[in-house]
KEVO-790184 format. One record per residue: y, z, x of N, C-alpha, C in turn; residue in three letters. Coordinates in pm, 1 decimal. Example, Ala and Ser with C-alpha at 12.3 -4.5 7.8 and 13.67 -1.06 7.14 Angstrom:
<site><n_y>-569.0</n_y><n_z>780.0</n_z><n_x>1319.0</n_x><ca_y>-450.0</ca_y><ca_z>780.0</ca_z><ca_x>1230.0</ca_x><c_y>-330.0</c_y><c_z>780.0</c_z><c_x>1320.0</c_x><r>ALA</r></site>
<site><n_y>-225.0</n_y><n_z>708.0</n_z><n_x>1285.0</n_x><ca_y>-106.0</ca_y><ca_z>714.0</ca_z><ca_x>1367.0</ca_x><c_y>3.0</c_y><c_z>787.0</c_z><c_x>1290.0</c_x><r>SER</r></site>
END
This chain:
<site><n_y>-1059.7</n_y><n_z>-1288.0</n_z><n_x>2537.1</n_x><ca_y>-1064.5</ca_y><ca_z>-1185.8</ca_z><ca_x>2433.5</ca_x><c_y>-1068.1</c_y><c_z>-1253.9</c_z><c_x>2296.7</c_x><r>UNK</r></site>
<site><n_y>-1142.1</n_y><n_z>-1208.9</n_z><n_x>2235.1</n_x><ca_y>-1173.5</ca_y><ca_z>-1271.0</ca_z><ca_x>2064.1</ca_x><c_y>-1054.2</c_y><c_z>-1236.3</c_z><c_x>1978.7</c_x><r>UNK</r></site>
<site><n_y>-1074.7</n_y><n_z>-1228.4</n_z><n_x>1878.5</n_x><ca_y>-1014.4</ca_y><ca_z>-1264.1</ca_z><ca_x>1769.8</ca_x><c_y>-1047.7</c_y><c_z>-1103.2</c_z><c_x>1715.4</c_x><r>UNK</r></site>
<site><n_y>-925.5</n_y><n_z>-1030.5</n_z><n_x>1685.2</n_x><ca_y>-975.6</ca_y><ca_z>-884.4</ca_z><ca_x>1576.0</ca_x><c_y>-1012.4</c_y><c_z>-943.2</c_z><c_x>1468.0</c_x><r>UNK</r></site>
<site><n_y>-1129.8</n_y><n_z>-803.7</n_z><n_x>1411.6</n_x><ca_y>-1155.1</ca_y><ca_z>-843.8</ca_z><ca_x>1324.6</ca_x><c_y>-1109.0</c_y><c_z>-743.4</c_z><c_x>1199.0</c_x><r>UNK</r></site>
<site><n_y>-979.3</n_y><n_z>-824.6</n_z><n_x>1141.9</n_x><ca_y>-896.6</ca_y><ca_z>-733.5</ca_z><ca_x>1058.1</ca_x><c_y>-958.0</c_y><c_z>-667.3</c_z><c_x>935.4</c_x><r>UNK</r></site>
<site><n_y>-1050.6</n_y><n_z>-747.7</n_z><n_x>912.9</n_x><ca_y>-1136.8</ca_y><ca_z>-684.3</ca_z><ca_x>755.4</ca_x><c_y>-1185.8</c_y><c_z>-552.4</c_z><c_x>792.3</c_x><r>UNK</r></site>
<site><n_y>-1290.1</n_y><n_z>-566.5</n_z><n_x>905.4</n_x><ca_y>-1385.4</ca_y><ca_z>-453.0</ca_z><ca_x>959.1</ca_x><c_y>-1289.5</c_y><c_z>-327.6</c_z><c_x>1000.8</c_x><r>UNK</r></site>
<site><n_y>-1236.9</n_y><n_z>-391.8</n_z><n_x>1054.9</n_x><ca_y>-1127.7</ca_y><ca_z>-242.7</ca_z><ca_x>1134.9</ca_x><c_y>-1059.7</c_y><c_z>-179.3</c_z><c_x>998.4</c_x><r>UNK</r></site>
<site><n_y>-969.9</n_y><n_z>-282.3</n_z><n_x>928.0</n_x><ca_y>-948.4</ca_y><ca_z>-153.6</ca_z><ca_x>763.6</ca_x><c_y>-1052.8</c_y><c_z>-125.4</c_z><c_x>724.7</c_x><r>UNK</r></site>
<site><n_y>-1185.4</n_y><n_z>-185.0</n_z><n_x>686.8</n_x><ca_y>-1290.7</ca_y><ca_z>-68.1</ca_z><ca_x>677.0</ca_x><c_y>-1314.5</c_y><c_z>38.7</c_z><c_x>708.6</c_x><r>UNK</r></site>
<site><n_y>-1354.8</n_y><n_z>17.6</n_z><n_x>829.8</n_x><ca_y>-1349.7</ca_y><ca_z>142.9</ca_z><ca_x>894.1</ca_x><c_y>-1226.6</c_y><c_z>248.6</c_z><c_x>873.0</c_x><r>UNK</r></site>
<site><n_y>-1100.2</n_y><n_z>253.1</n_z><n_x>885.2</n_x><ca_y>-1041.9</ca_y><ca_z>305.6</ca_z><ca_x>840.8</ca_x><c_y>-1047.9</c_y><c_z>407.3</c_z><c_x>726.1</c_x><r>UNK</r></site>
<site><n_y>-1053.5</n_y><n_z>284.0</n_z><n_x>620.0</n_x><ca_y>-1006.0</ca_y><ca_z>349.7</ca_z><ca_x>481.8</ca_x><c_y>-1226.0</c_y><c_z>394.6</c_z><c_x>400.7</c_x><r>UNK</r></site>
<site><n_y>-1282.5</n_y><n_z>383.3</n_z><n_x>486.1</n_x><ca_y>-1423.6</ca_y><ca_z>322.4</ca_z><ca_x>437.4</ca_x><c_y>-1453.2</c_y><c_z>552.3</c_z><c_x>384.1</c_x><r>UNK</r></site>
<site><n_y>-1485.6</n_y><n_z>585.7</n_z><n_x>319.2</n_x><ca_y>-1559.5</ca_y><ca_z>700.0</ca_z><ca_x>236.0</ca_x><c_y>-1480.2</c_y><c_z>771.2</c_z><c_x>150.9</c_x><r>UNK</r></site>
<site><n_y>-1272.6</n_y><n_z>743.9</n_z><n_x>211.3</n_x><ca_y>-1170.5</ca_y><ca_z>823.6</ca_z><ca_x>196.9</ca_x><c_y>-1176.9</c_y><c_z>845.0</c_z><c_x>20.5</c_x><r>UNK</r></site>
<site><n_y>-1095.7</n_y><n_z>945.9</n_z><n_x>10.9</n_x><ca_y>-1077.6</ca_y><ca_z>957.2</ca_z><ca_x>-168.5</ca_x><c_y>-955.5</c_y><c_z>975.6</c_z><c_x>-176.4</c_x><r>UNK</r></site>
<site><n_y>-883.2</n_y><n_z>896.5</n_z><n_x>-319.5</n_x><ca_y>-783.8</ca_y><ca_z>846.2</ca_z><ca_x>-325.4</ca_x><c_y>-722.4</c_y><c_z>1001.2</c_z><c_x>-403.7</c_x><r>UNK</r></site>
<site><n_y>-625.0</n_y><n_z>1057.4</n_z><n_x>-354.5</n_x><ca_y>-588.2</ca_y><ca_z>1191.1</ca_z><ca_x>-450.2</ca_x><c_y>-473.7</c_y><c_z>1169.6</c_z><c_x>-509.4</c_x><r>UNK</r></site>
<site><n_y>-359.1</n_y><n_z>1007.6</n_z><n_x>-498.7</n_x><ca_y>-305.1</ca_y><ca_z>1024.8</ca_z><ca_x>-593.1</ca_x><c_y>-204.5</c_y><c_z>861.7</c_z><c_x>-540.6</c_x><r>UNK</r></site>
<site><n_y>-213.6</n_y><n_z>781.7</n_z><n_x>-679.6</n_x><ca_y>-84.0</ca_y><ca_z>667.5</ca_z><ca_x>-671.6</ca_x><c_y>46.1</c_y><c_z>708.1</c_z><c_x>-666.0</c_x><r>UNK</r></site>
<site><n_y>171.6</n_y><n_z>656.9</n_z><n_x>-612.9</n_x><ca_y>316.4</ca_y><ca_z>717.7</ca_z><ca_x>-636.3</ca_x><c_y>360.7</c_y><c_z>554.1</c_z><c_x>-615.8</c_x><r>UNK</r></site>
<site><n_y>494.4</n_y><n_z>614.3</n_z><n_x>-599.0</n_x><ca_y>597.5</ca_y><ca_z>515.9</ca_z><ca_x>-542.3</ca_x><c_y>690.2</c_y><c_z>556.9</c_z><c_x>-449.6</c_x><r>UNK</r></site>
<site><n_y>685.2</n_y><n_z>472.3</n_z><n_x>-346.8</n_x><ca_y>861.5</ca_y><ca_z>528.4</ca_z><ca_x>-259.3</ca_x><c_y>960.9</c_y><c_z>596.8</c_z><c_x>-347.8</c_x><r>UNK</r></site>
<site><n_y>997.5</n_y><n_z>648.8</n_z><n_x>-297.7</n_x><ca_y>1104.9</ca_y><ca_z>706.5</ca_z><ca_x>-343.6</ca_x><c_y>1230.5</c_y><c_z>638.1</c_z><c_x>-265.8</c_x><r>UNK</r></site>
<site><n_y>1317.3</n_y><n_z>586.2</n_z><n_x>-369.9</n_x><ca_y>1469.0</ca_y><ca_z>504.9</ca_z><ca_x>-368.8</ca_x><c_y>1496.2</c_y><c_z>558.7</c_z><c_x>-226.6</c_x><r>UNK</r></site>
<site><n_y>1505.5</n_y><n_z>695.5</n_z><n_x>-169.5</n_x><ca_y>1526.7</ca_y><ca_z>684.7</ca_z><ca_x>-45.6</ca_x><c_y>1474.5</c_y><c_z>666.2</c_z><c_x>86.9</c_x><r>UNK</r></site>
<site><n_y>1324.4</n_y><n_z>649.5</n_z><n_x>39.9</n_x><ca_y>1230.1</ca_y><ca_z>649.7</ca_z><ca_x>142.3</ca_x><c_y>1289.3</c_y><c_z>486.0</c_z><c_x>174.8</c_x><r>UNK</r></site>
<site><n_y>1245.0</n_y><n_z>369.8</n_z><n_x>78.2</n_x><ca_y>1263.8</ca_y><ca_z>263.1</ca_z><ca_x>86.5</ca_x><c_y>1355.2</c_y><c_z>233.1</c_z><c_x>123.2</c_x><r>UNK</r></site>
<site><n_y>1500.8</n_y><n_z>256.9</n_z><n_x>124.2</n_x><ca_y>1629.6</ca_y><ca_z>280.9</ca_z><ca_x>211.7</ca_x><c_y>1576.8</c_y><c_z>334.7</c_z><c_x>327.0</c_x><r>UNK</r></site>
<site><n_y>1487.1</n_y><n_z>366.4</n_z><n_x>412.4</n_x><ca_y>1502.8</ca_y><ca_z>428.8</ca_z><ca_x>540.8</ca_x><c_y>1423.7</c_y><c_z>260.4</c_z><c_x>637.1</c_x><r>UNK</r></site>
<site><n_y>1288.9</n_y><n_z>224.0</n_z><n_x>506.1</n_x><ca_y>1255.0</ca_y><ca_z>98.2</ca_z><ca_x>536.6</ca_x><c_y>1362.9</c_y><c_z>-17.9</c_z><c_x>501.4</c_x><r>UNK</r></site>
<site><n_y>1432.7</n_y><n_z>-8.4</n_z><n_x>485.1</n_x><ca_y>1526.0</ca_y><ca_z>-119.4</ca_z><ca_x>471.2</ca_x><c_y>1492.6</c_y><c_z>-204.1</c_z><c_x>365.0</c_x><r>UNK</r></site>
<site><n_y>1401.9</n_y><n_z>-144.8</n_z><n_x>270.7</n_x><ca_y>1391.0</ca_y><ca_z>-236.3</ca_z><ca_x>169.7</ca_x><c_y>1486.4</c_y><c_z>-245.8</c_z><c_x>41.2</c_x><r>UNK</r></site>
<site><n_y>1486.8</n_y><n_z>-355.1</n_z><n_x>-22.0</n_x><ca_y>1569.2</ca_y><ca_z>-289.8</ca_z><ca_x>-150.3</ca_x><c_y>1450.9</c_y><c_z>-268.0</c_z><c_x>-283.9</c_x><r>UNK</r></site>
<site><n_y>1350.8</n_y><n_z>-267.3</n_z><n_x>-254.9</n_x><ca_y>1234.5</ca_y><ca_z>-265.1</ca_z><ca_x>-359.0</ca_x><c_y>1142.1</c_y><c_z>-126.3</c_z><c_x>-337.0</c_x><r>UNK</r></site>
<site><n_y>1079.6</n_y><n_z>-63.9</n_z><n_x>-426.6</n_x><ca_y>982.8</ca_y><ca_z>76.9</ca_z><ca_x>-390.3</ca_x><c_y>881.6</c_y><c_z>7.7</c_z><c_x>-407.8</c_x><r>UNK</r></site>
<site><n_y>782.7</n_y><n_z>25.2</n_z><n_x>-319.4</n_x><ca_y>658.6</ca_y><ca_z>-4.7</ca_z><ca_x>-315.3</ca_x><c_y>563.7</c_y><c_z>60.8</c_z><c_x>-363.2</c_x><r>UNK</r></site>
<site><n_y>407.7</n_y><n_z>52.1</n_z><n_x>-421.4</n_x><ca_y>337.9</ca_y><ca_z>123.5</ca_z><ca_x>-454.6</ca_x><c_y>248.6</c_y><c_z>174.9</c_z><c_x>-347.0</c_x><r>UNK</r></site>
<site><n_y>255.6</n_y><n_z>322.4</n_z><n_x>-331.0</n_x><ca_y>151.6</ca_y><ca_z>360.8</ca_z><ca_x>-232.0</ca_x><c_y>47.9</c_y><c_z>467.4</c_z><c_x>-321.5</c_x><r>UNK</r></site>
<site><n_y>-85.2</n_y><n_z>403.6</n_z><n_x>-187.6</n_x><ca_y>-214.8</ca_y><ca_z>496.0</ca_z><ca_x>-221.2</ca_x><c_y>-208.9</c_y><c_z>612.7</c_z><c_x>-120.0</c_x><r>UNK</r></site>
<site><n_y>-227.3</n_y><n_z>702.1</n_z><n_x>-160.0</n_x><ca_y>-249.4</ca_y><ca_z>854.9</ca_z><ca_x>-118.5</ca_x><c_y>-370.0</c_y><c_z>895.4</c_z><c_x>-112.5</c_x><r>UNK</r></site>
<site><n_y>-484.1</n_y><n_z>934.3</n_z><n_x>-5.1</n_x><ca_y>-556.0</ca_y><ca_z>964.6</ca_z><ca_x>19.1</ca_x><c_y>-569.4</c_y><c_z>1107.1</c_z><c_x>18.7</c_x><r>UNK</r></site>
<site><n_y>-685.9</n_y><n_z>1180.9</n_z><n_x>24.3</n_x><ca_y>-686.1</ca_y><ca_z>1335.4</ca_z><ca_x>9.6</ca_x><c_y>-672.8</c_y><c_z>1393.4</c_z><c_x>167.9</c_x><r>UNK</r></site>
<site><n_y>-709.9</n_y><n_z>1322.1</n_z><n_x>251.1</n_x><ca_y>-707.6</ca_y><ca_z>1383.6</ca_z><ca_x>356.2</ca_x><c_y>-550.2</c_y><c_z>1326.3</c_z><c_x>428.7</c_x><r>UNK</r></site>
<site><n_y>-408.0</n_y><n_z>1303.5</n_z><n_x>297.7</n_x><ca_y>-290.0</ca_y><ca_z>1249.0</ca_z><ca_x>344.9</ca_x><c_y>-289.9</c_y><c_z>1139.9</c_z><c_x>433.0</c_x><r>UNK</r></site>
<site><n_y>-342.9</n_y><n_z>1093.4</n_z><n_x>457.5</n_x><ca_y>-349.7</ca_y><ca_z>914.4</ca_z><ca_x>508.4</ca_x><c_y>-300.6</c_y><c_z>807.7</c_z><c_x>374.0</c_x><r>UNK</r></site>
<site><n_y>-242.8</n_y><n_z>693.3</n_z><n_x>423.1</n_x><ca_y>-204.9</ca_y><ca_z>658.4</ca_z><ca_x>304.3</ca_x><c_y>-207.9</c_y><c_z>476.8</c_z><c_x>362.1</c_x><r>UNK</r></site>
<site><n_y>-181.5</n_y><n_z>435.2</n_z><n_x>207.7</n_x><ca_y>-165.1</ca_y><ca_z>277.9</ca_z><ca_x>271.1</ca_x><c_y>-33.6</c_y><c_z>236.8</c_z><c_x>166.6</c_x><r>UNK</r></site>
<site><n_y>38.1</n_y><n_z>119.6</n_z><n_x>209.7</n_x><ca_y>130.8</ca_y><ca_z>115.3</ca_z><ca_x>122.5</ca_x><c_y>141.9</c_y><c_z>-72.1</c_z><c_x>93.0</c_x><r>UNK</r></site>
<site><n_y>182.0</n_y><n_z>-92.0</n_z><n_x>-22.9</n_x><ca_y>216.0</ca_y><ca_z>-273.8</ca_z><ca_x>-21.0</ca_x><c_y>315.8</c_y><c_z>-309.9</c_z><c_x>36.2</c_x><r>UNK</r></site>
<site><n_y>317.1</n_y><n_z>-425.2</n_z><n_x>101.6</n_x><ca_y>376.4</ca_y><ca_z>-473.5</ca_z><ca_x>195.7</ca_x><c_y>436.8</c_y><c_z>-632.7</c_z><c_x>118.9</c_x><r>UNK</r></site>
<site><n_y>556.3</n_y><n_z>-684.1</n_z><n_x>109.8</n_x><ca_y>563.2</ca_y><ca_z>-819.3</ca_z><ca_x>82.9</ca_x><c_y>529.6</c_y><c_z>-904.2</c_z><c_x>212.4</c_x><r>UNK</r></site>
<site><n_y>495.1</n_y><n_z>-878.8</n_z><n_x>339.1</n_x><ca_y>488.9</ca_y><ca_z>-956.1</ca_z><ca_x>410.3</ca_x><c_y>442.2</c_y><c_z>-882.3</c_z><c_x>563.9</c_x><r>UNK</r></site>
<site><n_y>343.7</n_y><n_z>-909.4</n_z><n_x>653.2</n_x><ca_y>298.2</ca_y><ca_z>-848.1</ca_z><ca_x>766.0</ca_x><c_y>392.1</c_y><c_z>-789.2</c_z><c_x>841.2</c_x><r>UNK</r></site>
<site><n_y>537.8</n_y><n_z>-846.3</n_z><n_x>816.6</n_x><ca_y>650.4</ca_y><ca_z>-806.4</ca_z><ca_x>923.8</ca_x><c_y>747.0</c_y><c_z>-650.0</c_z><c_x>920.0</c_x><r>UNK</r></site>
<site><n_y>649.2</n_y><n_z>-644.3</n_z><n_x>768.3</n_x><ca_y>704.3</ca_y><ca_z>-485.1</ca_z><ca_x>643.4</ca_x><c_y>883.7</c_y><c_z>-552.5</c_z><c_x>598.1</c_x><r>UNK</r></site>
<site><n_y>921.2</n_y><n_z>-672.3</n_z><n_x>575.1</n_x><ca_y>1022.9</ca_y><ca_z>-699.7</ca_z><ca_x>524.3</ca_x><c_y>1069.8</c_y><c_z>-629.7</c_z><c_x>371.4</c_x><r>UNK</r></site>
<site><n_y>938.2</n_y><n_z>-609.9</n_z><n_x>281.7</n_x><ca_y>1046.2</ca_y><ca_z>-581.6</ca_z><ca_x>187.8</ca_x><c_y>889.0</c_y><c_z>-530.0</c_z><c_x>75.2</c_x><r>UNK</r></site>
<site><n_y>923.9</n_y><n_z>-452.1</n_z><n_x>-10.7</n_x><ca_y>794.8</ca_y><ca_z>-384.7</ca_z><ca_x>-45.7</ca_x><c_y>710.6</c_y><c_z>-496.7</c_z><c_x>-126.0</c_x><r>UNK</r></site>
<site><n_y>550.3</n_y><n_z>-466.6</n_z><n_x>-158.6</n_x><ca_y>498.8</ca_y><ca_z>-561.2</ca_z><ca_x>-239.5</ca_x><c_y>433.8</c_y><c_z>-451.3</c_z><c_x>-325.4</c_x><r>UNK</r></site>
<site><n_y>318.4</n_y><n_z>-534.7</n_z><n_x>-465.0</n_x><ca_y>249.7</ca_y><ca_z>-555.4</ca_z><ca_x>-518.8</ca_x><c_y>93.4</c_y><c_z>-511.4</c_z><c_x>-516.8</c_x><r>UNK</r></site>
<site><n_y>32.7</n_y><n_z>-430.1</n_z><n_x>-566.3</n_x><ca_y>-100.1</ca_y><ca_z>-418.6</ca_z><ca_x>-536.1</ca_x><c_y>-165.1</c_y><c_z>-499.0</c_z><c_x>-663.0</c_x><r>UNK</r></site>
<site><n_y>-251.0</n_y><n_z>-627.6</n_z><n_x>-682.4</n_x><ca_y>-317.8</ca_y><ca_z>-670.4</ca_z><ca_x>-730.9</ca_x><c_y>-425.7</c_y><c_z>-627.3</c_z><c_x>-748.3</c_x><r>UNK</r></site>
<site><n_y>-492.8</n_y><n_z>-580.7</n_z><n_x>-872.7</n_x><ca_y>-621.6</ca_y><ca_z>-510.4</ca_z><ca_x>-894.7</ca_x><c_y>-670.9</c_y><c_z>-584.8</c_z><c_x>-963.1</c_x><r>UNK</r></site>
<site><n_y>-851.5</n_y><n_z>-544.7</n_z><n_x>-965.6</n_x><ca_y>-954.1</ca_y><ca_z>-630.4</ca_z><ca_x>-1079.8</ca_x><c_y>-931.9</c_y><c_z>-521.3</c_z><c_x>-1202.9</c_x><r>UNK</r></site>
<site><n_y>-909.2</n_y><n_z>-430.1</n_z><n_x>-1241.3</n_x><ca_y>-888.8</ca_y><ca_z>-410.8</ca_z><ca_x>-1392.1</ca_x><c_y>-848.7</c_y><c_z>-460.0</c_z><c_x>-1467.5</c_x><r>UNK</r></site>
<site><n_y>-888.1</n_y><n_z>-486.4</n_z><n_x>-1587.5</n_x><ca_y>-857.7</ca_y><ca_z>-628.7</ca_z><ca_x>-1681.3</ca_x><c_y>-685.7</c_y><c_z>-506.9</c_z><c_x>-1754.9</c_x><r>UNK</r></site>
<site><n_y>-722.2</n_y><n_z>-357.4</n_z><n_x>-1742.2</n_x><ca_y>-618.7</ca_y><ca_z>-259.9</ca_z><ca_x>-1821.0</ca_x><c_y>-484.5</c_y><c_z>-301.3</c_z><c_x>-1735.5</c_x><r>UNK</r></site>
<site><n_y>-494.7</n_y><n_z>-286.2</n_z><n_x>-1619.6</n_x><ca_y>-358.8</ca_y><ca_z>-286.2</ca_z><ca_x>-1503.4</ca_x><c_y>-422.2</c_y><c_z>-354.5</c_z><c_x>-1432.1</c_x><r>UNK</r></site>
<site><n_y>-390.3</n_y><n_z>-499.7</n_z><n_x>-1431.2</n_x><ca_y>-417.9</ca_y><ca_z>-627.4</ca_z><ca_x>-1313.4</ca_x><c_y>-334.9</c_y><c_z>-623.0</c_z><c_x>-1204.9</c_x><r>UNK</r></site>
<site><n_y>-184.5</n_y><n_z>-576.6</n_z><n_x>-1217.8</n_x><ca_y>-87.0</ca_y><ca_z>-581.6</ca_z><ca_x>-1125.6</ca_x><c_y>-31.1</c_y><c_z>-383.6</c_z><c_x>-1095.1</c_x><r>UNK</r></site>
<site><n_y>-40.0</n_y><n_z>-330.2</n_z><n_x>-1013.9</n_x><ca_y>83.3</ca_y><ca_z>-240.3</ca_z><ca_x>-1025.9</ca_x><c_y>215.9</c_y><c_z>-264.0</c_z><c_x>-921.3</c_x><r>UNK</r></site>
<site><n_y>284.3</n_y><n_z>-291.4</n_z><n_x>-1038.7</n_x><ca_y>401.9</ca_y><ca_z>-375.8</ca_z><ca_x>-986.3</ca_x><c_y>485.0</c_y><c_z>-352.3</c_z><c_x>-862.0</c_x><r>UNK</r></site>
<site><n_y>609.5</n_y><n_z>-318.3</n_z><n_x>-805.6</n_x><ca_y>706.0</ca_y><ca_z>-284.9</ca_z><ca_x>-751.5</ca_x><c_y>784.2</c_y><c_z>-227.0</c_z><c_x>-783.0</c_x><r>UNK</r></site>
<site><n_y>881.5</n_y><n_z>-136.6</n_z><n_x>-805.1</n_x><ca_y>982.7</ca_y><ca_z>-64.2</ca_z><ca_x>-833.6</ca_x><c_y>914.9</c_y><c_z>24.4</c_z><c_x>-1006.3</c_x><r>UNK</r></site>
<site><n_y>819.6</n_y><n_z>38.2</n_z><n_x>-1002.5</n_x><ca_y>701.5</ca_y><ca_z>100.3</ca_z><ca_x>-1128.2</ca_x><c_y>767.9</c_y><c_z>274.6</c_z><c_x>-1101.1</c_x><r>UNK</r></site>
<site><n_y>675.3</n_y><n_z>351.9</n_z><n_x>-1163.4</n_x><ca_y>679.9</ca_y><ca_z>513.3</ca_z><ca_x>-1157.6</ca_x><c_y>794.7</c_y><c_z>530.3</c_z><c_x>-1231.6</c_x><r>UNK</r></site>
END
């Protein structure tokens, strides 16, 4: 068996969706993940969502790095 191919498969996924709105965990959501940080999540219109991760294992929230020169980073614990 090969190797997934992780790029293609989130494509597919997230590939025509429209984004209906940025947030943040909420202090208690992130307490249910055991994190001590709120993460930034994307909200899709059809409620699918993706969220930053500090690490594949979901240890502790991260960072979404963007190319906008306005907001390069939206940080962690933001909103």
């Amino acid at each position: 068996m090969g190797m997934r191919n992780w790029s293609g498969d989130a494509t597919e996924i997230f590939k025509n969706k429209t984004v209906s709105y940025i947030d943040y965990l909420t202090d208690e959501e992130a307490d249910e993940m055991g994190w001590h940080s709120r993460a930034p999540i994307i909200v899709f219109t059809d409620r699918s969502w993706i969220i930053a991760s500090a690490d594949d294992e979901g240890n502790n929230a991260g960072a979404f790095f963007t190319s906008d020169k306005k907001m390069s980073v939206i940080p962690v614990n933001g909103g």
